[in-house]
mmCIF entry with sequence, helices, sheets and N, C-alpha, C, O atoms, coordinates in Angstrom:
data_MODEL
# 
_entry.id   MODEL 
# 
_entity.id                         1 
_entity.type                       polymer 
_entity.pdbx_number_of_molecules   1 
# 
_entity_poly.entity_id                      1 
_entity_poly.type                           'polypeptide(L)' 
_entity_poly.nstd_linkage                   no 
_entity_poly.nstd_monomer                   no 
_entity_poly.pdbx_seq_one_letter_code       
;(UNK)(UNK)(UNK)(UNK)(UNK)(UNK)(UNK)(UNK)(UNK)(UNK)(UNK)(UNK)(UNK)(UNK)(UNK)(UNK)
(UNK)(UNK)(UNK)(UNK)(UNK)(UNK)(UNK)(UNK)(UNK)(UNK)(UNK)(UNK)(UNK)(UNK)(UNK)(UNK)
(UNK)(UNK)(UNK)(UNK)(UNK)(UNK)(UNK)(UNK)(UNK)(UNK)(UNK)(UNK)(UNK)(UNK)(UNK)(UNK)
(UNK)
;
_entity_poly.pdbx_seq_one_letter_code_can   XXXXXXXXXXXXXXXXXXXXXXXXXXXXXXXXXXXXXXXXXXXXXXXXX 
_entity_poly.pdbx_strand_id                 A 
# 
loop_
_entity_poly_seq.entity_id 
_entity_poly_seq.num 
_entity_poly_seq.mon_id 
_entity_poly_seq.hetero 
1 1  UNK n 
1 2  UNK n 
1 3  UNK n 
1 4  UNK n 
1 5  UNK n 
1 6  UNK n 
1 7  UNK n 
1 8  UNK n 
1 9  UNK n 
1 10 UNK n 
1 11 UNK n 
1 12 UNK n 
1 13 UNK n 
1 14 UNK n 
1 15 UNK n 
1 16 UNK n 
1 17 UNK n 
1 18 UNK n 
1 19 UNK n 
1 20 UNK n 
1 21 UNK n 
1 22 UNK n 
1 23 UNK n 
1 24 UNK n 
1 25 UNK n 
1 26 UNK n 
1 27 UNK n 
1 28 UNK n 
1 29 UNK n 
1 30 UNK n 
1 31 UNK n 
1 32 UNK n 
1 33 UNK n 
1 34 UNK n 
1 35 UNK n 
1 36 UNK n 
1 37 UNK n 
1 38 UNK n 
1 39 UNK n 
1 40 UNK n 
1 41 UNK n 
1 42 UNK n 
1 43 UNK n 
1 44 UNK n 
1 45 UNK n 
1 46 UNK n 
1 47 UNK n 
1 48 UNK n 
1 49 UNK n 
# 
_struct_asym.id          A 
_struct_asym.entity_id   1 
# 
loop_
_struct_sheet.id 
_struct_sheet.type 
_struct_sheet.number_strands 
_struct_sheet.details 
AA1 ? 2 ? 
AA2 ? 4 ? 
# 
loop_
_struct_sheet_order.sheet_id 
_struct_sheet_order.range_id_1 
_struct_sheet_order.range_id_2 
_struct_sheet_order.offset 
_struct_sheet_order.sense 
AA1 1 2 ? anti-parallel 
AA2 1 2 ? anti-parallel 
AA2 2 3 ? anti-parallel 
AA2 3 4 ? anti-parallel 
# 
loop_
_struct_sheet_range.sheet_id 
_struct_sheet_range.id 
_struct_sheet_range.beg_label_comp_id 
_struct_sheet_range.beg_label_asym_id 
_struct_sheet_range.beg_label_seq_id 
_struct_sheet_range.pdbx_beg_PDB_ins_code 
_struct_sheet_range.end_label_comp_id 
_struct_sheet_range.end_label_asym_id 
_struct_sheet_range.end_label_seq_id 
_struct_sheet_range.pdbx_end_PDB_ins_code 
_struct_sheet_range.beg_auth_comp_id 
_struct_sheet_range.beg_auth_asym_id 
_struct_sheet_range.beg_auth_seq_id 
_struct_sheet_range.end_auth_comp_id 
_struct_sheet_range.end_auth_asym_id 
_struct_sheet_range.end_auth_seq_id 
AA1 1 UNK A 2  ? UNK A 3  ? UNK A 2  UNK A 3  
AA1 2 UNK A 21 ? UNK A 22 ? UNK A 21 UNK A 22 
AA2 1 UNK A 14 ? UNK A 18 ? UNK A 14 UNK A 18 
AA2 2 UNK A 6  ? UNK A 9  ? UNK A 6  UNK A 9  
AA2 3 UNK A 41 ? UNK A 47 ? UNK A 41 UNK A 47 
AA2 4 UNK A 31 ? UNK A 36 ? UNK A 31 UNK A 36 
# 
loop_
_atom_site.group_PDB 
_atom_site.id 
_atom_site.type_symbol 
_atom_site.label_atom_id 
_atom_site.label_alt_id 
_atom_site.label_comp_id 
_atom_site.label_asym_id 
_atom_site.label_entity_id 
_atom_site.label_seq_id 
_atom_site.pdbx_PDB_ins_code 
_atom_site.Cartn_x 
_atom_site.Cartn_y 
_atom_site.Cartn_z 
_atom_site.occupancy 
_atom_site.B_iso_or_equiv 
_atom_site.pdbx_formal_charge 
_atom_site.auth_seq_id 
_atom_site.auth_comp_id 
_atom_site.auth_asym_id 
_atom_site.auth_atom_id 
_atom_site.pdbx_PDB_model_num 
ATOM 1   N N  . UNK A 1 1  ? 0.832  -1.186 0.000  1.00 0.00 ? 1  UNK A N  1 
ATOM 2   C CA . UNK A 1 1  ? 0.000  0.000  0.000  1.00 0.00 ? 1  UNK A CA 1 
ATOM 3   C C  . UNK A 1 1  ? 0.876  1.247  0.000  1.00 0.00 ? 1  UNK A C  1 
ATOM 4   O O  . UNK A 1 1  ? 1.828  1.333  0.775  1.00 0.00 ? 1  UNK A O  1 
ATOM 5   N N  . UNK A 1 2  ? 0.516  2.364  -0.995 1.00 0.00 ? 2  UNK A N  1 
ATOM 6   C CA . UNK A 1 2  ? 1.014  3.352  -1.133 1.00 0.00 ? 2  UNK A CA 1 
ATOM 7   C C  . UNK A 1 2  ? 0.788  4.459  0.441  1.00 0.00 ? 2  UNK A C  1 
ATOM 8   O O  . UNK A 1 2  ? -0.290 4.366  1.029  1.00 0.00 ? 2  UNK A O  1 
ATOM 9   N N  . UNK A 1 3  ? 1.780  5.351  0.941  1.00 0.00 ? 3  UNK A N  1 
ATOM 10  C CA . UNK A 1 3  ? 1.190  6.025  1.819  1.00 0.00 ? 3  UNK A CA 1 
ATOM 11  C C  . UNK A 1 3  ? 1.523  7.661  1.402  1.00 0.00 ? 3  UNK A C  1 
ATOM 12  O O  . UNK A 1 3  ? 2.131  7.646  0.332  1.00 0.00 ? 3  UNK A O  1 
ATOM 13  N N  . UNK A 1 4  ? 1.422  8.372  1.653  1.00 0.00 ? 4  UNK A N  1 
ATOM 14  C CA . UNK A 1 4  ? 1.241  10.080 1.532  1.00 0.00 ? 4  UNK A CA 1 
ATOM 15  C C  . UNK A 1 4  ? 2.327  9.848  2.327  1.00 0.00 ? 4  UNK A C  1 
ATOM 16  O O  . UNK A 1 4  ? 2.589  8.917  3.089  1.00 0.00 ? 4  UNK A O  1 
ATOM 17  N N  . UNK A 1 5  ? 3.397  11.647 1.786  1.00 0.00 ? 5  UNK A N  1 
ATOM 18  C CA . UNK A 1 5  ? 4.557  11.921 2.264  1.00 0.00 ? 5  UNK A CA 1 
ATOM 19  C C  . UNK A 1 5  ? 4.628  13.197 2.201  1.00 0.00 ? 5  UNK A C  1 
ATOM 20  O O  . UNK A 1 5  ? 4.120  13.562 1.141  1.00 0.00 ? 5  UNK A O  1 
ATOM 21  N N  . UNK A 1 6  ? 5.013  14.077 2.822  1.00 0.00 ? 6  UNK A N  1 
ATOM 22  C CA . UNK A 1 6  ? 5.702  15.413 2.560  1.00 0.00 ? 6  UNK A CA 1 
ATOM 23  C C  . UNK A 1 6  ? 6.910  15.120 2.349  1.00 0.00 ? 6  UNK A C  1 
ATOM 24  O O  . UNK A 1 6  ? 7.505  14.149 2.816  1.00 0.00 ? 6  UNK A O  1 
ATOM 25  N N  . UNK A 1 7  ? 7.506  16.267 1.355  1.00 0.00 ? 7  UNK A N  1 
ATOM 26  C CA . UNK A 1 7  ? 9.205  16.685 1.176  1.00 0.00 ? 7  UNK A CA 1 
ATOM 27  C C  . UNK A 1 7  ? 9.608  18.037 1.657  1.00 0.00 ? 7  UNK A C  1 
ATOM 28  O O  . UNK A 1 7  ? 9.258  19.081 1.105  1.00 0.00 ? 7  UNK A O  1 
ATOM 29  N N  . UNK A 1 8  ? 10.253 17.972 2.564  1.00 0.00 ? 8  UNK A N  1 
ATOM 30  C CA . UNK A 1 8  ? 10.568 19.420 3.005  1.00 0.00 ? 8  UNK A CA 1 
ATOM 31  C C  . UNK A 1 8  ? 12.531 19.882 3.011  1.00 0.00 ? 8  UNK A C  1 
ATOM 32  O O  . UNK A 1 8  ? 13.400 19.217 3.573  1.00 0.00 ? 8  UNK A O  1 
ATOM 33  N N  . UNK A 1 9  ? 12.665 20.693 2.512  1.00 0.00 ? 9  UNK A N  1 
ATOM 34  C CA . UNK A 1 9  ? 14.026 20.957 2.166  1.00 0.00 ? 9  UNK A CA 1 
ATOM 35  C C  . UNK A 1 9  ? 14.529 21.396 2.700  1.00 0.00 ? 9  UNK A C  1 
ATOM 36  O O  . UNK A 1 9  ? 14.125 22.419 3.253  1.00 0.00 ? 9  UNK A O  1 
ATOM 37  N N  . UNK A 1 10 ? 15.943 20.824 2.909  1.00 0.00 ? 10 UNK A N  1 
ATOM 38  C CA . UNK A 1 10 ? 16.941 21.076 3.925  1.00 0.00 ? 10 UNK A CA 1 
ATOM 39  C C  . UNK A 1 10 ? 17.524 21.809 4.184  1.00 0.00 ? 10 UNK A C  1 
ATOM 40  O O  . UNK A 1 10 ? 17.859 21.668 5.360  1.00 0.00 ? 10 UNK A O  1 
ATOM 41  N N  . UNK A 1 11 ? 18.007 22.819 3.660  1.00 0.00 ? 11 UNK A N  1 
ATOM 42  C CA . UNK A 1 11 ? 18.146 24.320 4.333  1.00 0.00 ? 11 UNK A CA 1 
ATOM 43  C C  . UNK A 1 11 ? 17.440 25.201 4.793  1.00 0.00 ? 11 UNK A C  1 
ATOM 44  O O  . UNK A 1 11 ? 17.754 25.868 5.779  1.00 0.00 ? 11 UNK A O  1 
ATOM 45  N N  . UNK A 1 12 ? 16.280 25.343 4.079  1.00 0.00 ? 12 UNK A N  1 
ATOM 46  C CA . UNK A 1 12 ? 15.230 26.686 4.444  1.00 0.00 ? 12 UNK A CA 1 
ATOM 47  C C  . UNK A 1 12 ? 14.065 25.893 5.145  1.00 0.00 ? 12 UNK A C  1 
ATOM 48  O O  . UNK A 1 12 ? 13.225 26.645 5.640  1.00 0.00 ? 12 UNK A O  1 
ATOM 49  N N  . UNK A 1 13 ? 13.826 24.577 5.300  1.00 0.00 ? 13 UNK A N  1 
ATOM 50  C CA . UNK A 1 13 ? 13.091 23.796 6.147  1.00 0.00 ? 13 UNK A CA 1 
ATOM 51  C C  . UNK A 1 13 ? 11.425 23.845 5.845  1.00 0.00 ? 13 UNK A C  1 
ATOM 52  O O  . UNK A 1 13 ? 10.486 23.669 6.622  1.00 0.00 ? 13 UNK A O  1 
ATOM 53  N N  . UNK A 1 14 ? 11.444 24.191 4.232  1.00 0.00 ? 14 UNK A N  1 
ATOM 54  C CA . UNK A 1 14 ? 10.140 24.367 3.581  1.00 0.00 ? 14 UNK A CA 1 
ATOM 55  C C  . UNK A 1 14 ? 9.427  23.332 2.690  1.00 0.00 ? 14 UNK A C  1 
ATOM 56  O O  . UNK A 1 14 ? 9.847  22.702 1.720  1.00 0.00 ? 14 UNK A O  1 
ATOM 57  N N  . UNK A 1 15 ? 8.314  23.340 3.255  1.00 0.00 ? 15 UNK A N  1 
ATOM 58  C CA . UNK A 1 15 ? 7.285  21.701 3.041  1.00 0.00 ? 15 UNK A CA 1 
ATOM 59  C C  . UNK A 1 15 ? 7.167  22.288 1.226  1.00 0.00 ? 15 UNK A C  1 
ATOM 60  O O  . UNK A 1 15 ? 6.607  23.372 1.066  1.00 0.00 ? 15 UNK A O  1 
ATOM 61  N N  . UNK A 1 16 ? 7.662  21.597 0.044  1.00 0.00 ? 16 UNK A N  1 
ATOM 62  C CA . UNK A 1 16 ? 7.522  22.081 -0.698 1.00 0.00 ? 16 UNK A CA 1 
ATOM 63  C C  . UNK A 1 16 ? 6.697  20.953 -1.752 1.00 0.00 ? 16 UNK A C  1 
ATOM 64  O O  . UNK A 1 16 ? 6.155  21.347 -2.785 1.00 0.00 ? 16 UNK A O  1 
ATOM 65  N N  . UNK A 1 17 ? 6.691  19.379 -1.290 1.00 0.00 ? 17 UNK A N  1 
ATOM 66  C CA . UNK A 1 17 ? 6.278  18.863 -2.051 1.00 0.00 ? 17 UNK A CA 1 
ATOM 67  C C  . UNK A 1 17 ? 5.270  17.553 -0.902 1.00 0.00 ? 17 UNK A C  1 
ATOM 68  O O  . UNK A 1 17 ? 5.469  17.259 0.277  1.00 0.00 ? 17 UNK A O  1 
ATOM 69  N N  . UNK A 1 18 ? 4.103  16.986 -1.984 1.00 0.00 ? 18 UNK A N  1 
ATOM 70  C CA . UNK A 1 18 ? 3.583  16.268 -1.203 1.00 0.00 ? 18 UNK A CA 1 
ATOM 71  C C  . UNK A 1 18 ? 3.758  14.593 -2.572 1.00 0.00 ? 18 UNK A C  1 
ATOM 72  O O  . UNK A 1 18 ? 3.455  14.652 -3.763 1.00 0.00 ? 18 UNK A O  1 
ATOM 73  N N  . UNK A 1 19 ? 4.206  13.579 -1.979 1.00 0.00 ? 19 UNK A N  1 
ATOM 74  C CA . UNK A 1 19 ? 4.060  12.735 -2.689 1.00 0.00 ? 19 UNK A CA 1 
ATOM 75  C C  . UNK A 1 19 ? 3.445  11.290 -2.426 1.00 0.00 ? 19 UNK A C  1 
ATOM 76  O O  . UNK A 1 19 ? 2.409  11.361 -1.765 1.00 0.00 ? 19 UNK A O  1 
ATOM 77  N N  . UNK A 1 20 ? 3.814  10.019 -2.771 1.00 0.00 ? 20 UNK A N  1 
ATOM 78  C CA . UNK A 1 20 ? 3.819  8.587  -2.159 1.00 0.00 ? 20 UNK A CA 1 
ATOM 79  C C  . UNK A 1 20 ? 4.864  7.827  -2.783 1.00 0.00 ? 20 UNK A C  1 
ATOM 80  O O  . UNK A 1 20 ? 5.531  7.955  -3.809 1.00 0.00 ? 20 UNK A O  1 
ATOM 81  N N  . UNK A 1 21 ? 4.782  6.771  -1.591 1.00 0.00 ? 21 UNK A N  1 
ATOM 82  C CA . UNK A 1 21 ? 5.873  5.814  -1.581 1.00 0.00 ? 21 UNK A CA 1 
ATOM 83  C C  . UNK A 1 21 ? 5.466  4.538  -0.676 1.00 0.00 ? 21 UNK A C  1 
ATOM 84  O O  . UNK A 1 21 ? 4.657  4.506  0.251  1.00 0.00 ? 21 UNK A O  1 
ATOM 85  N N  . UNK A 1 22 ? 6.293  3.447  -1.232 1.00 0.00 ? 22 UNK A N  1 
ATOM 86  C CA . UNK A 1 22 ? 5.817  2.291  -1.165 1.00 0.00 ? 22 UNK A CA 1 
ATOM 87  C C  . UNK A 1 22 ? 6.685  1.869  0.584  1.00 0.00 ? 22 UNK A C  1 
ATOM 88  O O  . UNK A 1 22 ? 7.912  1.966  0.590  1.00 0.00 ? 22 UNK A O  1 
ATOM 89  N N  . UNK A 1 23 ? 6.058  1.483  1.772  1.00 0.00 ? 23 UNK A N  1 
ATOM 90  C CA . UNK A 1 23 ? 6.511  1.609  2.676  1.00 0.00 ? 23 UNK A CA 1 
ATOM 91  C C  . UNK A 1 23 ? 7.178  -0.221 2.675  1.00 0.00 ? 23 UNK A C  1 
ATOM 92  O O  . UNK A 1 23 ? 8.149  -0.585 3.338  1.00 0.00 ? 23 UNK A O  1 
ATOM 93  N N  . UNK A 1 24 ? 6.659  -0.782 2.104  1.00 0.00 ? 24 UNK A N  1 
ATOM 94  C CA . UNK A 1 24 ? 7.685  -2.178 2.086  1.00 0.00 ? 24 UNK A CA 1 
ATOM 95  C C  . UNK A 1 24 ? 9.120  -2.232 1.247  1.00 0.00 ? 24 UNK A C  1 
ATOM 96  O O  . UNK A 1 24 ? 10.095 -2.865 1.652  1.00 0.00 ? 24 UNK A O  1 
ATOM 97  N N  . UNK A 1 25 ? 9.095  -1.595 0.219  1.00 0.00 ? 25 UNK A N  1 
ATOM 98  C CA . UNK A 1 25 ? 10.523 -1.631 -0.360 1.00 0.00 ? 25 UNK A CA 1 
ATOM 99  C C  . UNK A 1 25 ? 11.231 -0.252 0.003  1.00 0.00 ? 25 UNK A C  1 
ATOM 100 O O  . UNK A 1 25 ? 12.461 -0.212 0.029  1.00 0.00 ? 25 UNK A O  1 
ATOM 101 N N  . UNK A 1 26 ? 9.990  1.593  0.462  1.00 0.00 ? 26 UNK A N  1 
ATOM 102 C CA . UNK A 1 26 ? 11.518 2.084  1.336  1.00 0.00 ? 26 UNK A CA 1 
ATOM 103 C C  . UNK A 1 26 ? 10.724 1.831  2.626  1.00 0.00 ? 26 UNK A C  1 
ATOM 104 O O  . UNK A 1 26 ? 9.577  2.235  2.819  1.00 0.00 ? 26 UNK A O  1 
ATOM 105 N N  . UNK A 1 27 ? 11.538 1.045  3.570  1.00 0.00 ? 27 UNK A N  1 
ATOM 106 C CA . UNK A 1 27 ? 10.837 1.918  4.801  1.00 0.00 ? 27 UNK A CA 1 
ATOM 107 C C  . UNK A 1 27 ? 11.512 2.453  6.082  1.00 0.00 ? 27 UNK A C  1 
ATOM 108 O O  . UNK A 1 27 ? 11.238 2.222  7.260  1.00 0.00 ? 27 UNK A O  1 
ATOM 109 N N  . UNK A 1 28 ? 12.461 3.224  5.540  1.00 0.00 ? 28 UNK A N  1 
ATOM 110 C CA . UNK A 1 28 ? 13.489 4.352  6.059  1.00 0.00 ? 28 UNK A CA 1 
ATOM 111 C C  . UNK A 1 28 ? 12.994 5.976  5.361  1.00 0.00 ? 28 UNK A C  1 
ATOM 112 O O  . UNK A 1 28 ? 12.236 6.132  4.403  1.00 0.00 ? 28 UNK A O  1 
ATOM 113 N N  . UNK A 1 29 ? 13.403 6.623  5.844  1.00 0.00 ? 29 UNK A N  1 
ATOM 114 C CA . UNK A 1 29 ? 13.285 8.414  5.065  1.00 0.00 ? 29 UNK A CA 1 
ATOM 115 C C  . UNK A 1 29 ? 13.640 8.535  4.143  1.00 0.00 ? 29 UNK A C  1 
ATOM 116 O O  . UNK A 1 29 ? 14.847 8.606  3.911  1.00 0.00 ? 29 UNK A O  1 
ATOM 117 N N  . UNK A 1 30 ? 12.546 8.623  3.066  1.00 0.00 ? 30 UNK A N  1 
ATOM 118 C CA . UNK A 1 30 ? 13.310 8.793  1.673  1.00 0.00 ? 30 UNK A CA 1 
ATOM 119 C C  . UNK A 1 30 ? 13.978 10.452 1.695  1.00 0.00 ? 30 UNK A C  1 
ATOM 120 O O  . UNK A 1 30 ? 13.567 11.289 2.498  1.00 0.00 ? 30 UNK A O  1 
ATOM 121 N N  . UNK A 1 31 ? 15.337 10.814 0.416  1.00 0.00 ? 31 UNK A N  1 
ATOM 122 C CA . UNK A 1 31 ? 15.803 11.578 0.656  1.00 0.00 ? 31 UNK A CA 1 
ATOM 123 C C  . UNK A 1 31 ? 16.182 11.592 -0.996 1.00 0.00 ? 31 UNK A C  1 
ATOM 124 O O  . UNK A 1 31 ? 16.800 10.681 -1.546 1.00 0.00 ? 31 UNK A O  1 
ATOM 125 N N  . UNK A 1 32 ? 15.665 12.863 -1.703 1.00 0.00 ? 32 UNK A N  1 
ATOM 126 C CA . UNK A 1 32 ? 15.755 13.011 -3.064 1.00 0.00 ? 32 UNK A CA 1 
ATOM 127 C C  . UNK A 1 32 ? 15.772 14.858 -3.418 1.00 0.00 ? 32 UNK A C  1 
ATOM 128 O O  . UNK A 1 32 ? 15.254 15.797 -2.813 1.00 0.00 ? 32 UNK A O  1 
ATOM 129 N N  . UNK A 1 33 ? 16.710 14.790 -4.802 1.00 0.00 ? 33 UNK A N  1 
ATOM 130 C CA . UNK A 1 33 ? 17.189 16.202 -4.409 1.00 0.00 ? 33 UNK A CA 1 
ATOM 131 C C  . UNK A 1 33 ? 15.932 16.802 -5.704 1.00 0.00 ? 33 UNK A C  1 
ATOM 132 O O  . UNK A 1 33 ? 15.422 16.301 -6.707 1.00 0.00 ? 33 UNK A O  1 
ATOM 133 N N  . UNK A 1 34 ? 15.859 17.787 -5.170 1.00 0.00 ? 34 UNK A N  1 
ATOM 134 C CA . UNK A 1 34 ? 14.277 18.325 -5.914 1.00 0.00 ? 34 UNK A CA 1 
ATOM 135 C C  . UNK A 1 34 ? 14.750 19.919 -6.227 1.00 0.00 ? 34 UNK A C  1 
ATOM 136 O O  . UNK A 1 34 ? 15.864 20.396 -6.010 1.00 0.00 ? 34 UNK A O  1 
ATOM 137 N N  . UNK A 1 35 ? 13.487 20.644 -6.841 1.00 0.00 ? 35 UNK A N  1 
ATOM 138 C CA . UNK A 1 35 ? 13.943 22.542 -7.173 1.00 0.00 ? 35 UNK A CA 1 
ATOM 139 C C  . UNK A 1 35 ? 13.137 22.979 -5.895 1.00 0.00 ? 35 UNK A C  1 
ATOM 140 O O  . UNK A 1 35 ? 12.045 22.466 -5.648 1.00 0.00 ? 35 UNK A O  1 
ATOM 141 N N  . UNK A 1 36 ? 13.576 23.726 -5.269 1.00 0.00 ? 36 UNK A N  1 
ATOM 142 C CA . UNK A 1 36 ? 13.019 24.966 -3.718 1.00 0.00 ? 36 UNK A CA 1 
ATOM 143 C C  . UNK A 1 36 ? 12.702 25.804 -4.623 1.00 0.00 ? 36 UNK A C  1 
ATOM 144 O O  . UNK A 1 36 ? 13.584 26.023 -5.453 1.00 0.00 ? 36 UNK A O  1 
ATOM 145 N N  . UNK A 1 37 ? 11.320 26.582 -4.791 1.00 0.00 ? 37 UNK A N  1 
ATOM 146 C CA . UNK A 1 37 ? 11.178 27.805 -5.128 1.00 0.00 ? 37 UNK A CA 1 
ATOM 147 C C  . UNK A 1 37 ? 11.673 28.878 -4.280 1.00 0.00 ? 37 UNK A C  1 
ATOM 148 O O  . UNK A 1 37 ? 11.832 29.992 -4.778 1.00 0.00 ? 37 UNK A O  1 
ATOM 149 N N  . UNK A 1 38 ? 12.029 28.588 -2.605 1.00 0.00 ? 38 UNK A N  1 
ATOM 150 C CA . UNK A 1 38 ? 12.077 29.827 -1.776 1.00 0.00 ? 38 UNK A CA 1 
ATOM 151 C C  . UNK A 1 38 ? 14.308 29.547 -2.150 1.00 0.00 ? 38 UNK A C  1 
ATOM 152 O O  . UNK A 1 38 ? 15.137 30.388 -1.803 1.00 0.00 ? 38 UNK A O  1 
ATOM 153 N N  . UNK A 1 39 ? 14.503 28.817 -2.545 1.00 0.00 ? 39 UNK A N  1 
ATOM 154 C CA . UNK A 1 39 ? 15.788 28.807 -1.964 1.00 0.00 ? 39 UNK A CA 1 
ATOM 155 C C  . UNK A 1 39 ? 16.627 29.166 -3.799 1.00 0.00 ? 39 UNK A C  1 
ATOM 156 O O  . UNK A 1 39 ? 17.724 29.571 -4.182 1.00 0.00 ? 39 UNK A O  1 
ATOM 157 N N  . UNK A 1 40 ? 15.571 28.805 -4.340 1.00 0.00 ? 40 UNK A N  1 
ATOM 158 C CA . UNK A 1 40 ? 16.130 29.413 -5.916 1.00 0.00 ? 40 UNK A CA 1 
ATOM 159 C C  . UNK A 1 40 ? 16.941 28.295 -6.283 1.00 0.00 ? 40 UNK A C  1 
ATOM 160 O O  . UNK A 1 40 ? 17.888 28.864 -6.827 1.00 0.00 ? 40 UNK A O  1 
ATOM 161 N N  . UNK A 1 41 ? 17.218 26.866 -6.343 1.00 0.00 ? 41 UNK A N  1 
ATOM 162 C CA . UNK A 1 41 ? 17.843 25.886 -6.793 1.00 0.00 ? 41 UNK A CA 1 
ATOM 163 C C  . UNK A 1 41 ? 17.538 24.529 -6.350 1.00 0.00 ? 41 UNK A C  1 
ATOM 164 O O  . UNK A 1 41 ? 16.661 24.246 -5.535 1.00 0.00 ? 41 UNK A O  1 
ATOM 165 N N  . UNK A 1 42 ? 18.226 23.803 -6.870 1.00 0.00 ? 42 UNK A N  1 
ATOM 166 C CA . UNK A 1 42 ? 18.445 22.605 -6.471 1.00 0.00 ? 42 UNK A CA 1 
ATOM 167 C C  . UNK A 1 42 ? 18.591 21.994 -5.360 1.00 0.00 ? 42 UNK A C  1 
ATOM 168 O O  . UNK A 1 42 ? 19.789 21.948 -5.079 1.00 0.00 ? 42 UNK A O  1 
ATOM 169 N N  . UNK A 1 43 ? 17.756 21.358 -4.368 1.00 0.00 ? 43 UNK A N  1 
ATOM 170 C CA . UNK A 1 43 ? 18.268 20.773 -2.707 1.00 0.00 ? 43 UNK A CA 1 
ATOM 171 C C  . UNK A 1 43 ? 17.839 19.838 -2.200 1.00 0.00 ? 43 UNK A C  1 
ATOM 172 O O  . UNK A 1 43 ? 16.746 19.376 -2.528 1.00 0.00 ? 43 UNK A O  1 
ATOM 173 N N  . UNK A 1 44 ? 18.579 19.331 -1.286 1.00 0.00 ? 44 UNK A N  1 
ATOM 174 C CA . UNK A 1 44 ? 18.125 18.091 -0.847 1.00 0.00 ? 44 UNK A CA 1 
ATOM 175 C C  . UNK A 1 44 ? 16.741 18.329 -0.098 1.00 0.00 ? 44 UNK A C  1 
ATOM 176 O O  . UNK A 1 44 ? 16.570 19.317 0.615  1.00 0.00 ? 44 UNK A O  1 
ATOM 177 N N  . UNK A 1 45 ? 15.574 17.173 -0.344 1.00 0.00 ? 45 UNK A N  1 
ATOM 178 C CA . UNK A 1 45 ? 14.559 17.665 0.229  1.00 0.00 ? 45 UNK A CA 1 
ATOM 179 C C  . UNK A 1 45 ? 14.642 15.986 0.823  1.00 0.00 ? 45 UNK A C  1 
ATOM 180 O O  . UNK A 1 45 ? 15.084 14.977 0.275  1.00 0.00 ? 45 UNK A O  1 
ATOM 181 N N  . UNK A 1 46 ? 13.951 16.215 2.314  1.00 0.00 ? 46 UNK A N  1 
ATOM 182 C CA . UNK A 1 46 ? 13.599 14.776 3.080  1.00 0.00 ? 46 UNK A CA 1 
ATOM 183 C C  . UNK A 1 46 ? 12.045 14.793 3.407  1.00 0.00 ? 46 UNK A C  1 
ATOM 184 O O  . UNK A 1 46 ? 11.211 15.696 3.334  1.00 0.00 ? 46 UNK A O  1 
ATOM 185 N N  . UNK A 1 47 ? 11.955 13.286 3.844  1.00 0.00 ? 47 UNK A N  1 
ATOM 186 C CA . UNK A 1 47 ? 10.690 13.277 3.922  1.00 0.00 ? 47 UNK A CA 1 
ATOM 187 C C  . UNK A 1 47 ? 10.674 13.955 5.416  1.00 0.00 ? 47 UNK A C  1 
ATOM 188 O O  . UNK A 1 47 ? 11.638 14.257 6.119  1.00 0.00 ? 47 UNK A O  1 
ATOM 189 N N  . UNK A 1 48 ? 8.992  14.125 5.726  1.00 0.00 ? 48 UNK A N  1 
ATOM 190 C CA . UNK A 1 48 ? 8.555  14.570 7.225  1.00 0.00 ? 48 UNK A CA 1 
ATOM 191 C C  . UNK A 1 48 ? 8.181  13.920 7.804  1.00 0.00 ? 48 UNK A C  1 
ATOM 192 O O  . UNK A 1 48 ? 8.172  12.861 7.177  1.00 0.00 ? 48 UNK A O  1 
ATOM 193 N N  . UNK A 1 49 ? 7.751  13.776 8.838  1.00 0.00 ? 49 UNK A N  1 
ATOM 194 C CA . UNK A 1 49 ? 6.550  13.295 9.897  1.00 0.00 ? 49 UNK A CA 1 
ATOM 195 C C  . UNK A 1 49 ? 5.438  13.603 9.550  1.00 0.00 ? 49 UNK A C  1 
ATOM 196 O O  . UNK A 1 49 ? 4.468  13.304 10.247 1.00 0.00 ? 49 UNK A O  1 
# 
């Protein structure tokens, strides 16, 4: 079963994306580098709580 995720990025600490992911094949914090509109580039964004 798919579950709902936020991505929030690691410098400016802004919830910028909402996605899903499969909790049996990850089920650790996914961590994928995405575009920040507030930060103007490229950054690592992690998942939330």
């Amino acid at each position: 079963m798919r579950t709902k995720i936020t991505l929030a990025c690691v410098p400016c600490k802004q919830r910028n994306y909402n996605t899903t992911k499969d909790k049996k094949k990850h089920p650790d914090r996914m961590e994928i580098k995405k575009f920040c509109r507030f930060c103007n580039s490229h950054t690592e964004h992690r998942e939330t709580r």
